[in-house]
C-alpha positions as CSV (number, residue, x, y, z in Angstrom):
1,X,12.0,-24.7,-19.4
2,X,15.0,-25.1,-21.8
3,X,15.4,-21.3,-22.3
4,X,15.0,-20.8,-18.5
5,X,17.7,-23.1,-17.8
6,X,19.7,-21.7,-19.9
7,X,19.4,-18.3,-19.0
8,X,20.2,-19.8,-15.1
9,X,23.4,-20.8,-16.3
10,X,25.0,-17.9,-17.9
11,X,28.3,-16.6,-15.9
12,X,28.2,-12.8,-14.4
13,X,24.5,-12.2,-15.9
14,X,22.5,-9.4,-14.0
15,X,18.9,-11.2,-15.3
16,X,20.0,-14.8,-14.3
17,X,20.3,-13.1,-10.5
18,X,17.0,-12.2,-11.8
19,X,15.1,-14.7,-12.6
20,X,16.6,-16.7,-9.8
21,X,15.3,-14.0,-7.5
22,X,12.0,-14.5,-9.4
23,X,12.1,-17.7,-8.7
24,X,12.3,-18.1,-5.3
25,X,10.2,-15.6,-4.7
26,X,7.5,-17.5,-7.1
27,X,7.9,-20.9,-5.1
28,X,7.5,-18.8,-1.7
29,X,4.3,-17.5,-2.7
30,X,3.0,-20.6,-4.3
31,X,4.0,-22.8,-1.4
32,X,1.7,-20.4,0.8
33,X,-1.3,-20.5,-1.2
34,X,-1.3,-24.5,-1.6
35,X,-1.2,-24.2,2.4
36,X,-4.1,-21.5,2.3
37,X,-6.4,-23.6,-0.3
38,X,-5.9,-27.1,0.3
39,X,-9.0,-27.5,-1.6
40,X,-8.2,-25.7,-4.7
41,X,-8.9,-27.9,-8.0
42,X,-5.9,-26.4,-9.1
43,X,-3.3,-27.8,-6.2
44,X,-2.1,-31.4,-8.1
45,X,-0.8,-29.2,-11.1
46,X,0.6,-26.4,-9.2
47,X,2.7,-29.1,-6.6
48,X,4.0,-30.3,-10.6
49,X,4.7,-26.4,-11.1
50,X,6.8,-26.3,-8.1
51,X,8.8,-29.3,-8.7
52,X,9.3,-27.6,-12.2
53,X,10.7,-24.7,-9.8
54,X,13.3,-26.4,-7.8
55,X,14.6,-28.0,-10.7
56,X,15.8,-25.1,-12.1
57,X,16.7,-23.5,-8.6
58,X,19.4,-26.4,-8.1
59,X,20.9,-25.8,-10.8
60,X,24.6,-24.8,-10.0
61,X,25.2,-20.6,-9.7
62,X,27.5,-19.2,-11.8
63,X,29.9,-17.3,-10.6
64,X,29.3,-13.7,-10.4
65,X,32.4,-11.2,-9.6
66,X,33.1,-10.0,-6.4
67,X,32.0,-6.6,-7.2
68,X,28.3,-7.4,-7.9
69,X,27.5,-9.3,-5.0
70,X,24.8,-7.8,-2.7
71,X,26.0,-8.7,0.9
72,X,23.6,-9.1,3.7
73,X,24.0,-7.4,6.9
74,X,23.6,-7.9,10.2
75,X,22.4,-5.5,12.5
76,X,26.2,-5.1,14.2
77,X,27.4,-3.8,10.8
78,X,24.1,-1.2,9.8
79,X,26.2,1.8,9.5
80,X,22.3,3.3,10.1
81,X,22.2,1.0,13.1
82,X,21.7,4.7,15.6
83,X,18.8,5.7,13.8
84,X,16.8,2.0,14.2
85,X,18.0,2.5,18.2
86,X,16.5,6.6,17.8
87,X,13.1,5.4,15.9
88,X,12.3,2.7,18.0
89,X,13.0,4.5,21.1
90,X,10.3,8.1,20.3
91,X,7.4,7.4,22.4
92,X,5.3,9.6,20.6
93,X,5.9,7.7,17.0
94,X,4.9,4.8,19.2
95,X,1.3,6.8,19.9
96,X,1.0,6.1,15.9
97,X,2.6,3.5,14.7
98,X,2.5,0.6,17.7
99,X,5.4,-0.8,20.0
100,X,6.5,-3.3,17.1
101,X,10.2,-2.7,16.5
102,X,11.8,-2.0,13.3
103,X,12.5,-5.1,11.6
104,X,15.3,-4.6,8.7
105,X,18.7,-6.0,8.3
106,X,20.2,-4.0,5.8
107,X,20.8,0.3,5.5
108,X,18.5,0.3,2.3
109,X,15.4,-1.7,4.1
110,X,15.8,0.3,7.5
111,X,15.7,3.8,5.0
112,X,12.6,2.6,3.2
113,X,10.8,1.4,6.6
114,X,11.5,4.2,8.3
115,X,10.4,6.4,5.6
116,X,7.4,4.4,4.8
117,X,5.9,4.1,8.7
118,X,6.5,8.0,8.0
119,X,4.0,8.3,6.0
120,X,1.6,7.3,8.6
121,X,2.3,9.6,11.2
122,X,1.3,13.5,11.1
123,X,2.9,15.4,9.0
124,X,4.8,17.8,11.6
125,X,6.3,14.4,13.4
126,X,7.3,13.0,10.1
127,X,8.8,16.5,9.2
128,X,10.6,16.3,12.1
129,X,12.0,12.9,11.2
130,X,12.8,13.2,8.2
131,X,15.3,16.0,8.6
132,X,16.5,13.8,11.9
133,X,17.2,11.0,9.3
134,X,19.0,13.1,7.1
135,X,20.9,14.3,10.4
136,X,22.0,10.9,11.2
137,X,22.8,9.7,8.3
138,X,25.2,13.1,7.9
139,X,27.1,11.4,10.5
140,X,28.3,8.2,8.9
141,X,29.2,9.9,5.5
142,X,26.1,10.4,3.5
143,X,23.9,12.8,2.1
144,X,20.9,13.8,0.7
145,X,20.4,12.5,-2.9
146,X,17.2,13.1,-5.1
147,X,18.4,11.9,-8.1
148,X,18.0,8.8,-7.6
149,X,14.1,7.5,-6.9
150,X,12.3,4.7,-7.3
151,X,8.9,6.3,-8.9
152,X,5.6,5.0,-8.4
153,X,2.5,5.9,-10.9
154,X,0.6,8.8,-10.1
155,X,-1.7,12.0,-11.2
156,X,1.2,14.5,-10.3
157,X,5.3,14.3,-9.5
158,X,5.9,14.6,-6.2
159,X,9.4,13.6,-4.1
160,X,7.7,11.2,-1.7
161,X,11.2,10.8,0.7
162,X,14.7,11.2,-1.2
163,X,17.8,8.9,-1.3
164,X,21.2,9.5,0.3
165,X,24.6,8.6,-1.3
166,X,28.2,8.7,-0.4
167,X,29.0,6.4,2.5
168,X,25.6,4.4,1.7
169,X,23.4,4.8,-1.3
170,X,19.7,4.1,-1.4
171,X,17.2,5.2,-3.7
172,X,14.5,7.6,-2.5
173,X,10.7,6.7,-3.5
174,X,8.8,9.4,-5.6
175,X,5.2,9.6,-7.7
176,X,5.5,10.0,-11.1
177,X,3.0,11.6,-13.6
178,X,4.9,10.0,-17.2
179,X,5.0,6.6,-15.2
180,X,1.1,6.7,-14.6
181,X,0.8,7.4,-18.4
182,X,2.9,4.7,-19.1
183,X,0.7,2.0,-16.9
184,X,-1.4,-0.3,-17.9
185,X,-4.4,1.7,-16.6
186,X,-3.2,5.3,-18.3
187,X,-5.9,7.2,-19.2
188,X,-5.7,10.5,-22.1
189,X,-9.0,11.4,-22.7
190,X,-11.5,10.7,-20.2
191,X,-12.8,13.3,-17.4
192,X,-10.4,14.3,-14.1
193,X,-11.8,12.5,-12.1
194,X,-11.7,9.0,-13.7
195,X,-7.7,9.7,-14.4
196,X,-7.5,10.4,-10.4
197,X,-9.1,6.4,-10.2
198,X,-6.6,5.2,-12.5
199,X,-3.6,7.0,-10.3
200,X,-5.3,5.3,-7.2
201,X,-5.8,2.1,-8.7
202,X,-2.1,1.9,-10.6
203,X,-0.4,3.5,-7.3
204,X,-1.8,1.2,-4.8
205,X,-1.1,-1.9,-6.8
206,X,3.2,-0.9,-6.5
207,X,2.3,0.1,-3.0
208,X,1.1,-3.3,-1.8
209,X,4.3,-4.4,-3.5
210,X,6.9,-2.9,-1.9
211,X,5.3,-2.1,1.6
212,X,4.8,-5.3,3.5
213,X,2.6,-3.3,6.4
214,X,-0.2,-2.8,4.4
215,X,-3.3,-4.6,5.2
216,X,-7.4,-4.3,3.6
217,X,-10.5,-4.1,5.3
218,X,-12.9,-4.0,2.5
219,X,-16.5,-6.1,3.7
220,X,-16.5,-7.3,0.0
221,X,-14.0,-9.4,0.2
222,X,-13.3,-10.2,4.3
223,X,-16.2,-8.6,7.3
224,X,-14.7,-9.7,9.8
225,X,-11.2,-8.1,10.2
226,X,-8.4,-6.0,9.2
227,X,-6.3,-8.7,6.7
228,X,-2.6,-8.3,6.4
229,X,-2.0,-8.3,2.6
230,X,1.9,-9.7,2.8
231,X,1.3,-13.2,4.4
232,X,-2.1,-13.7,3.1
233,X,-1.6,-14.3,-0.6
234,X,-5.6,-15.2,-1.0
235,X,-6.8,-11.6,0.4
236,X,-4.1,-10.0,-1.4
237,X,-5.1,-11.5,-5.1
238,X,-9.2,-10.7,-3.9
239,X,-8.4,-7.2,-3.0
240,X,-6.6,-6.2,-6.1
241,X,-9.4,-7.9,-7.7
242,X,-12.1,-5.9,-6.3
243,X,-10.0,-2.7,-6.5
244,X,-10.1,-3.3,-10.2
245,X,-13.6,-4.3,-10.7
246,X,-14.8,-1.4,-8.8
247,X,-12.4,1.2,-11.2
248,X,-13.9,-0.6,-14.1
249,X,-17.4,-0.1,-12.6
250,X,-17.3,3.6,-11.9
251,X,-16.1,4.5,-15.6
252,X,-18.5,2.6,-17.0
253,X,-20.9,4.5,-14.9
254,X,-19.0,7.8,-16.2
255,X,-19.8,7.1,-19.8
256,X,-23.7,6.4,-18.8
257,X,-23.7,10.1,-17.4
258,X,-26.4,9.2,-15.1
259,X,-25.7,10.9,-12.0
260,X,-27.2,8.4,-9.3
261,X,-25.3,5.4,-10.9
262,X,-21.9,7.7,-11.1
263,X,-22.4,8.1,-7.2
264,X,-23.1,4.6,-6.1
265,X,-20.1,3.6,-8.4
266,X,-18.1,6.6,-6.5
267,X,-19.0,5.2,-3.0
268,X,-18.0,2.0,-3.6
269,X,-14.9,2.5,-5.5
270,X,-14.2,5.5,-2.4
271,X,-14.6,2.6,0.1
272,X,-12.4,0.3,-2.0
273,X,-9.1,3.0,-1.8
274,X,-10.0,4.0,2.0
275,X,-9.8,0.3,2.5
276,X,-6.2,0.0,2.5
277,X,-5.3,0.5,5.5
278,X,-2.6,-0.3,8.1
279,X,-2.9,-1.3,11.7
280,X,-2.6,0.9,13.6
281,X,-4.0,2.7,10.6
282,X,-2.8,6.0,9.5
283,X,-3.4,9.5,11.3
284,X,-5.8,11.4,9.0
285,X,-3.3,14.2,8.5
286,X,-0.4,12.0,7.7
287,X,0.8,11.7,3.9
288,X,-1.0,8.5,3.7
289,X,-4.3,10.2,5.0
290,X,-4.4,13.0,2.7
291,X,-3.6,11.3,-0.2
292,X,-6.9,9.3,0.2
293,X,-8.8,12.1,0.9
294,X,-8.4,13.1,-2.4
295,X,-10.7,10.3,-3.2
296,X,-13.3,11.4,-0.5
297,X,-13.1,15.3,-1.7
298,X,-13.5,14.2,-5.4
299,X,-16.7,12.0,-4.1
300,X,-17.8,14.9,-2.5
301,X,-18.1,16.9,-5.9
302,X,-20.0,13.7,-7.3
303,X,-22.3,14.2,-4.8
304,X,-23.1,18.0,-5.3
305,X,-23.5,17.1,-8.9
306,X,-25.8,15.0,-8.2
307,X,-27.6,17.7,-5.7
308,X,-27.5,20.2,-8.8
309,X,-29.5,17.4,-10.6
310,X,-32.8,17.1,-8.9
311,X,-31.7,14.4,-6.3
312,X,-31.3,14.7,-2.5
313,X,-28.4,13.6,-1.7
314,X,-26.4,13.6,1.9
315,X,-22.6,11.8,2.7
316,X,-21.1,11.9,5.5
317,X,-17.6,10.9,6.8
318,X,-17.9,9.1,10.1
319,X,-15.1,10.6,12.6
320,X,-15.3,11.7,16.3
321,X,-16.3,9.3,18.9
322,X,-17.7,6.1,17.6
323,X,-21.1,6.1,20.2
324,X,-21.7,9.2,18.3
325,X,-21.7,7.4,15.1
326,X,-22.2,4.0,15.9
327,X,-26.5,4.7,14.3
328,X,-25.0,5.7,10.8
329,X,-22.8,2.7,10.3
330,X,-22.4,-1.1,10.2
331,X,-20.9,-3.6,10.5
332,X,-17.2,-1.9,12.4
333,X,-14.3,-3.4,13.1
334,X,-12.6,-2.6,16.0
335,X,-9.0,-2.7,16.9
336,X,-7.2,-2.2,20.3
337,X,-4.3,0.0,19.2
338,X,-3.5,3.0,17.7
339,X,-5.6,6.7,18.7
340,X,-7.7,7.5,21.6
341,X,-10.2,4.8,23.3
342,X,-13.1,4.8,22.2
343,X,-12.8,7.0,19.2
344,X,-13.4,6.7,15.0
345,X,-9.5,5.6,13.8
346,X,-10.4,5.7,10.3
347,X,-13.5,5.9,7.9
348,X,-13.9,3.3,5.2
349,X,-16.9,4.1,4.0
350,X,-19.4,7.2,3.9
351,X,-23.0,7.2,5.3
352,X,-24.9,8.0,2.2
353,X,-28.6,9.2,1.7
354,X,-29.6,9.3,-1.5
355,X,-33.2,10.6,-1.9
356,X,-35.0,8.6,0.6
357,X,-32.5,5.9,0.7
358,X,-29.7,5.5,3.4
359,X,-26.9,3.5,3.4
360,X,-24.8,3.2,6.1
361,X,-20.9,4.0,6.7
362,X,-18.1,1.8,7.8
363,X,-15.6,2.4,10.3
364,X,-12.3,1.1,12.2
365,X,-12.3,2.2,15.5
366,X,-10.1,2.2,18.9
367,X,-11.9,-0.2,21.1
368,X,-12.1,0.5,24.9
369,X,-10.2,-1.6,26.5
């Protein structure tokens, strides 16, 4: 506590805005989860924690010169404020992405939610978009700037959206192949496959950070709907939990070379990354769609090793209309947004046969209504 104080109290210091950011953000996300787990054994010492929190966050701000403060604006002053009234008025990225208006308040957050719902739409309407944002943003004094990007962890480097600068700067988003090998879950030696896991698995875990739409539907830790990871602090922590368990699992299996166990561990770890999802969730040739279908064509090789091996093995991914599928999976969730009535909007989890052994599939789809 003494340290934190005084760091709190130094004039004009970048990591006092820090940690007071930190902070707030901390007592945000602890306030919620005492109001999601009253019953917790752990509530009495985390209400102390919290006091121990507010403490230190009425402590008086230094002053900070005029230069580094971050001004918030309304939406009168976005200088990006035409393309929020452009986005939200395309009918067909409304087909994709829902009716819900944009929601940011400053240049930067419109950019990155923009660019981010982008990702979720098909490629040649993102396309589109993105050279329409770069149009726009022409207009108030900006251009395109890639050298400047946030990067994310990764097998491979890849330009993801890029920044502008000029009459507004904001950093672009990118994956990065050295920050993957810099990660906690950075693997050197082990097979292709098992270092795609680890880009999956360190890659989703900044994702869920900086994207507030993202939600899970993974049976393991909630059957009964799609679970909004931003507000629900709970699901969050058990997701990222499973996600984890289930990389740890399938290299484990890996070093056991047995080829059955290596699949079931695939399956479930496959289910586990199509599992993150948004709502509506993402059109399967968006970027967000092919990127997890790396995971499904990787799990497809799994299989045929297995095939090569003596076994009879079958997967299938469930698409098309769901009363055509509906016998090869279980327990569905169904949403009323996003596709075409009646029809498969995403498939969490293969139907698998493996000898004489089925296991069904899992599937989001577009209810009827």
């Amino acid at each position: 506590m003494q340290h934190l104080r005084q760091l709190l109290e130094i004039d004009n210091s970048e990591l006092a805005r820090l940690l007071r950011c930190s902070l707030c953000g901390l007592e945000a996300a602890l306030n919620q989860a005492c109001t999601e787990l009253p019953e917790d054994p752990g509530v009495e010492v985390c209400n102390g924690v919290l006091q121990e929190i507010q403490s230190l966050l009425q402590l008086p701000q230094p002053e900070i010169d005029e230069k580094e403060l971050i001004i918030i604006q309304s939406p009168d002053e976005l200088k990006l404020n035409h393309l929020r009234d452009a986005f939200d008025s395309d009918p067909e990225l409304s087909l994709y992405l829902g009716s819900s208006p944009l929601q940011s308040q400053t240049d930067a957050d419109l950019w990155h939610e923009i660019h981010h719902k982008l990702l979720r739409v098909p490629e040649d309407l993102a396309a589109f978009w993105r050279q329409q944002t770069l149009d726009l943003v022409q207009e108030v004094g900006a251009i395109e700037d890639n050298s400047n990007l946030y990067q994310l962890p990764f097998i491979r480097d890849e330009i993801i959206y890029p920044g502008v600068s000029g009459a507004v700067h904001i950093q672009g988003l990118c994956l990065s192949q050295k920050t993957l090998l810099n990660s906690e879950f950075a693997l050197i030696n082990d097979s292709e496959n098992l270092q795609l896991l680890a880009g999956f698995l360190s890659l989703y875990l900044k994702f869920i950070e900086i994207d507030p739409d993202l939600h899970h539907a993974l049976k393991s830790v909630f059957s009964f709907d799609v679970m909004p990871l931003n507000s629900k602090l709970e699901q969050r922590i058990q997701y990222i939990e499973a996600l984890t368990d289930r990389f740890h699992r399938t290299q484990k299996a890996e070093e056991n070379t047995e080829a059955l166990a290596i699949l079931r561990a695939w399956i479930d770890m496959d289910e586990a990354i199509h599992s993150l999802v948004f709502v509506p969730p993402a059109e399967r040739y968006s970027w967000w769609g092919k990127l997890q279908q790396e995971s499904r064509r990787t799990l497809k090789k799994v299989a045929d090793k297995a095939n090569q091996a003596g076994h009879n093995i079958r997967i299938r991914q469930l698409s098309g209309l769901y009363a055509d599928i509906c016998a090869f999976s279980k327990d569905d969730l169904q949403l009323d947004c996003g596709g075409i009535p009646g029809e498969v909007l995403t498939c969490l989890r293969v139907y698998a046969r493996i000898n004489q052994e089925e296991s069904p599939g899992r599937v989001i789809f577009r209810s009827l209504r």
